[in-house]
BATORGU-200231 format. One line per 4 residues: number of its first residue (from 0); their letters; for each residue x, y, z of N, C-alpha, C. Coordinates in nm, 2 decimals, m for minus. Atoms other than C-alpha are relative to their C-alpha. Last residue first. Layout:
% residues N
NUM = A = X Y Z X Y Z X Y Z; ...
END
This chain:
% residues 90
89 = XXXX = m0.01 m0.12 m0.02 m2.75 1.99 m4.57 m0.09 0.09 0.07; 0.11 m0.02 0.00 m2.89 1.62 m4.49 m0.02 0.16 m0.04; 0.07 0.06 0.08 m2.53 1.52 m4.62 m0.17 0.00 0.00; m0.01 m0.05 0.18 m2.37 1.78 m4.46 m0.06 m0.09 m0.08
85 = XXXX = 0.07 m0.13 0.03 m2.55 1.74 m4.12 0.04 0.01 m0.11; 0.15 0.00 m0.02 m2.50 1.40 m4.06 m0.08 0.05 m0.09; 0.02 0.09 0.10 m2.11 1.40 m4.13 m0.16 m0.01 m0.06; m0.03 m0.10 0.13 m2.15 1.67 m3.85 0.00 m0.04 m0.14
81 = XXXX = 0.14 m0.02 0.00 m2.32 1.42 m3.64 0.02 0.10 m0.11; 0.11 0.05 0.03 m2.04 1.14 m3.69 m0.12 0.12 m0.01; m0.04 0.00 0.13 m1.77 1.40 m3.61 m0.12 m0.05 m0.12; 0.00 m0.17 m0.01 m1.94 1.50 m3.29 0.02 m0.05 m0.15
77 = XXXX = 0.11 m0.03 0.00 m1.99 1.13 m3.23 m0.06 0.14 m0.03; 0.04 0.09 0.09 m1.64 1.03 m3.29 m0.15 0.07 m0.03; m0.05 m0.02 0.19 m1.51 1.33 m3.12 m0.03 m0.11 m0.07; 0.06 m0.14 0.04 m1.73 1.25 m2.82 0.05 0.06 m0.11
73 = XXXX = 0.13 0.04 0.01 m1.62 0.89 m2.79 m0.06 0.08 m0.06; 0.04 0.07 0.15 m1.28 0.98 m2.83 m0.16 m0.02 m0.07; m0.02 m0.10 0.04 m1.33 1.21 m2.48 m0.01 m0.04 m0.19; 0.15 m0.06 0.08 m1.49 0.89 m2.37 0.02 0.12 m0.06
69 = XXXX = 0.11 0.09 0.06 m1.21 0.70 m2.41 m0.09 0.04 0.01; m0.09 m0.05 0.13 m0.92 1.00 m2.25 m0.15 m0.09 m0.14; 0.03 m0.12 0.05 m1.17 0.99 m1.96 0.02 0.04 m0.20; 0.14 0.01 0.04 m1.19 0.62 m1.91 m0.02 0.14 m0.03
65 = XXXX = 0.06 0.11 0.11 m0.81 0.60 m1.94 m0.16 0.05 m0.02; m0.07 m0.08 0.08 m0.76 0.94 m1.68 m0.03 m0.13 m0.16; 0.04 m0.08 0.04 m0.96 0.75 m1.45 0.04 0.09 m0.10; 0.07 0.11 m0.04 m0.73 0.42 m1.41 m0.13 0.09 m0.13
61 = XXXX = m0.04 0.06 0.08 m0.47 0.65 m1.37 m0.09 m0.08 m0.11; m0.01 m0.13 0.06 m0.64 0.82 m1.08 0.06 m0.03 m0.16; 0.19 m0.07 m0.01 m0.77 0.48 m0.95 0.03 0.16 m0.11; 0.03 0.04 0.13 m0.37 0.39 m0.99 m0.13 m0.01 m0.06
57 = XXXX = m0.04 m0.09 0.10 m0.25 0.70 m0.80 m0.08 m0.12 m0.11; 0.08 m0.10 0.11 m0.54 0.62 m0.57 0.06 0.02 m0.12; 0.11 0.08 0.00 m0.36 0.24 m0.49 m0.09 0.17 m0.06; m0.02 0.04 0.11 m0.03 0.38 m0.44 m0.13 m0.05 m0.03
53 = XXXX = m0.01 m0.12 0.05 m0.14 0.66 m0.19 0.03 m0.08 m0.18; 0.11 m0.09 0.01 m0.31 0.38 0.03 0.00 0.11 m0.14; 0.06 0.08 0.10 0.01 0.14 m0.04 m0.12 0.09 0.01; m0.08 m0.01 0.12 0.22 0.43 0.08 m0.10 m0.07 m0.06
49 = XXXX = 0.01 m0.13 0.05 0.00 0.51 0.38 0.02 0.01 m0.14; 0.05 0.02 0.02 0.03 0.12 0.49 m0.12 0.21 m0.09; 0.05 0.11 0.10 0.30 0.13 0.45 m0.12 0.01 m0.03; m0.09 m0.07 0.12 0.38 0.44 0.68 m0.01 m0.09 m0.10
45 = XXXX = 0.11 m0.13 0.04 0.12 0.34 0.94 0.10 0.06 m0.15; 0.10 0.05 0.04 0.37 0.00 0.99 m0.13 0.10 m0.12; m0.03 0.09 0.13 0.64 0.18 1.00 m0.12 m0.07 m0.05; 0.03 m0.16 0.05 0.50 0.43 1.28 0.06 m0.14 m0.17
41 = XXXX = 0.14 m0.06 0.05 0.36 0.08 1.44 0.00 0.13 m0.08; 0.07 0.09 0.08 0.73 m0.06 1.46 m0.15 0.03 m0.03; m0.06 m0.04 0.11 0.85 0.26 1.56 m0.05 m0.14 m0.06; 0.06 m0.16 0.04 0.64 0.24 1.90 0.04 0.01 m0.17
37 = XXXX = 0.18 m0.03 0.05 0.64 m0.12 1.93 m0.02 0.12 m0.05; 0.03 0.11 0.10 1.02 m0.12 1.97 m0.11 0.01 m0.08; m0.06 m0.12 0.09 1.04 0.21 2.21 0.02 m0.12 m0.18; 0.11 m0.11 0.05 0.78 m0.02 2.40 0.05 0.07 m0.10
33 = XXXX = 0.07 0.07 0.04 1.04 m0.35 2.41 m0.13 0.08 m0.05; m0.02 0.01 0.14 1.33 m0.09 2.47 m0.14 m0.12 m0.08; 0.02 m0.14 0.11 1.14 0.04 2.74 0.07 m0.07 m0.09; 0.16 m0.03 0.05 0.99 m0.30 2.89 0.04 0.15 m0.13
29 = XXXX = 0.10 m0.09 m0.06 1.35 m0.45 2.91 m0.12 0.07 m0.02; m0.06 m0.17 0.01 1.65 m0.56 2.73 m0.08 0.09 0.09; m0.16 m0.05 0.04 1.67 m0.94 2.72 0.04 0.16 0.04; m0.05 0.08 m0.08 1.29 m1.04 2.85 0.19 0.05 0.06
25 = XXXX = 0.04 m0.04 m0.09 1.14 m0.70 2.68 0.07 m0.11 0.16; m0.04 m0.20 m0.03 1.30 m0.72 2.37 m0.04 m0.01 0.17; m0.11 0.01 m0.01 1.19 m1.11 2.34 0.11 0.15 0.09; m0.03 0.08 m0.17 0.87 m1.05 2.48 0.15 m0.03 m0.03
21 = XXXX = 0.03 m0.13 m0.05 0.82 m0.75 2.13 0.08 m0.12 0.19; m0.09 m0.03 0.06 0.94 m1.07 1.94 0.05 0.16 0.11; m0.14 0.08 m0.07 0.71 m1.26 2.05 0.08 0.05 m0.02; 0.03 m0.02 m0.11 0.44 m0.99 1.99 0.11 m0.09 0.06
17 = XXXX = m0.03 m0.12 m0.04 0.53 m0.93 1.65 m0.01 m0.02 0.15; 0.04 m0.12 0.01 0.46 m1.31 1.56 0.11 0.15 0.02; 0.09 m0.02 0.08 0.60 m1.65 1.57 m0.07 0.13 m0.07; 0.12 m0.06 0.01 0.93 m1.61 1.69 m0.09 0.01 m0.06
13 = XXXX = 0.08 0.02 0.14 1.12 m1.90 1.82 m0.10 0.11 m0.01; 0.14 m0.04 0.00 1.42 m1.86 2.07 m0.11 0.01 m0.11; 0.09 m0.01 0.15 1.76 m1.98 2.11 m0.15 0.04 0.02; 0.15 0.03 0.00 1.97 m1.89 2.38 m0.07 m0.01 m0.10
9 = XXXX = 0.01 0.13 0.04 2.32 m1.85 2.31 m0.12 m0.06 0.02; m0.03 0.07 m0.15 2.36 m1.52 2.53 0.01 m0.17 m0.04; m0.10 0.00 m0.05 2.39 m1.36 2.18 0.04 m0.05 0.14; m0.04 m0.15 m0.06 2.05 m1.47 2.07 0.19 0.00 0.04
5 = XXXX = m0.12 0.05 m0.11 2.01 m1.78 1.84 0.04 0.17 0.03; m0.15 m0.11 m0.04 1.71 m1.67 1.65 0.06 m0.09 0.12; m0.04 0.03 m0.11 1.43 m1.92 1.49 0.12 0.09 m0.02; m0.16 0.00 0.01 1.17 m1.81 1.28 0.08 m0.02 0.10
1 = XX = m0.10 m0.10 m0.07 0.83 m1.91 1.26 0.13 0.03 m0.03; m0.12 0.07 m0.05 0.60 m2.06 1.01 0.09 0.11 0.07
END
């Protein structure tokens, strides 16, 4: 669904996308503010999608730190278990 803007000239306008939005800039204001638009709108973009990239290993790394800590148990169970082994086979 779009959105609708009432511009300051009283013009209304409907924007579906980024690209209508970019023809708005460009009708009203001109190509360079409609490029100097796109430009920081794609450094924003790259920056989300940076963040969600960096949120996504910490919880892979998080993730891994569980399966570590669980097999570390593992291994003191089974350490404990073989020593238990040993004293009763002295």
């Amino acid at each position: 669904m779009g959105q609708v803007m009432k511009l300051a000239n009283g013009s209304i306008e409907t924007i579906l996308n980024e690209r209508d939005f970019e023809d708005i800039l460009d009708k009203y204001l001109g190509s360079e503010a409609a490029d100097y638009w796109h430009e920081h709108f794609e450094d924003y973009d790259e920056a989300i999608s940076k963040a969600e990239d960096y949120e996504d290993k910490c919880l892979r790394v998080e993730e891994l730190e569980r399966e570590k800590a669980e097999l570390e148990d593992r291994i003191t169970d089974l350490e404990n278990k073989l020593e238990e082994l040993q004293h009763e086979n002295g």
